[in-house]
N, C-alpha and C positions, 0 to 999 in steps of 0.2 A: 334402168328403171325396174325392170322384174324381176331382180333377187331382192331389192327393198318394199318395192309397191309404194302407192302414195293415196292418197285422196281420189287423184286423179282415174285410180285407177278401182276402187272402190268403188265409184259412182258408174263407171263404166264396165266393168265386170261381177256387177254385185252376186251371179253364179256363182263364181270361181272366188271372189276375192272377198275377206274377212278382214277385219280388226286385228284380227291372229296372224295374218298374213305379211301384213305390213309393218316392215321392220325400220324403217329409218323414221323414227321419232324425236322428237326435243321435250328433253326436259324441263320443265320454267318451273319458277318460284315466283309466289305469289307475295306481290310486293305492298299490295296495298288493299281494303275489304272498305270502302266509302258507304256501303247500304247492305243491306240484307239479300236482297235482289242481282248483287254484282260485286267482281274485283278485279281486278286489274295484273295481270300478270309481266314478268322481264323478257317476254318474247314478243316483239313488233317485226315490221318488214325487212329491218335488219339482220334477225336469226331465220325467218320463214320467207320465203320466195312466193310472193304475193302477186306474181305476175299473171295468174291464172284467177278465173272467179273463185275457186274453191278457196276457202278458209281451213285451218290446222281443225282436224275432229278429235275430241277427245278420245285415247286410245283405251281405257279402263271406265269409261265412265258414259253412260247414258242423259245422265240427268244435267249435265252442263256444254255450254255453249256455247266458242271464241265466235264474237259476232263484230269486231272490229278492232283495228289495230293504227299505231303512228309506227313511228320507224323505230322505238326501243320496246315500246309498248304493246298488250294486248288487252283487250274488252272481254271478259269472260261473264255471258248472263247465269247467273246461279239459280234463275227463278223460279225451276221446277226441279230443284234438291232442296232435300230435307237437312243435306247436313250442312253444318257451321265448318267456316273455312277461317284461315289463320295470316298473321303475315309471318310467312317461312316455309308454309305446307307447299308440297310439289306437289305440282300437275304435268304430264304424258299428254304428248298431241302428236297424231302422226302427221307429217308435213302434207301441204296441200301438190309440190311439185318435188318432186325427189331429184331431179335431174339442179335444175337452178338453185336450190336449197344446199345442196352437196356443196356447189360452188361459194358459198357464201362465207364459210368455214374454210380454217384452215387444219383441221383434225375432225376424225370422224374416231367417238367410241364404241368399242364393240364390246356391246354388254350381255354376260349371259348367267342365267340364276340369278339375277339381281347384283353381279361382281364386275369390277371392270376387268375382262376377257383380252382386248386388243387395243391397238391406238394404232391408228391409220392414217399418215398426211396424206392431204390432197395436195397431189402433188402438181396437179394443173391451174389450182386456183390461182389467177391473176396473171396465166401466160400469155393476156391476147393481146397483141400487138397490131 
């Protein structure tokens, strides 16, 4: 959990821990813009480990806010941003549980500069017997 950081640990070390700090984030695309107010993005319970109260925060962004999810899906409220969003434009959320998140996946990217840097299997995902 503390070379990633999560949500989890944001709320509970807000001292010590940033935005900038927390590295194991999902990237989604924005699938769908029904109102002004809200869209809907490719990340639900199935990409983010939702086992915990916290919800994915946006990691670049102040003005918006995953406030509910199905299991492919995410509810993102737009209602206190000014800008106009797309279907295709990506959105950054750092995971709300970094441990159960990891597991959900079977590759983890390591990106740096904005370049894909690394590709890492999990190599435990799905070993429990």
């Amino acid at each position: 959990m503390y070379p990633f950081n999560d949500v989890g640990e944001l709320e509970l070390r807000p001292w010590e821990v940033s935005k900038d700090d927390c590295t194991a984030t999902v990237l989604t695309t924005v699938i769908s813009v029904p109102d002004d107010d809200r869209l809907v993005v490719d990340g639900g319970s199935k990409t983010f480990s939702l086992d915990k109260p916290q919800l994915p925060v946006p990691k670049h962004r102040d003005d918006i806010e995953y406030v509910n999810a199905s299991e492919e899906h995410g509810w993102i409220d737009t209602s206190e941003s000014e800008a106009s969003f797309e279907v295709g434009d990506r959105l950054e959320f750092i995971v709300p549980h970094v441990c159960t998140t990891i597991n959900l996946h079977d590759l983890i990217v390591g990106v740096r500069d904005g370049e894909v840097a690394d590709l890492w299997e999990v190599q435990a995902r799905g070993k429990v017997r």
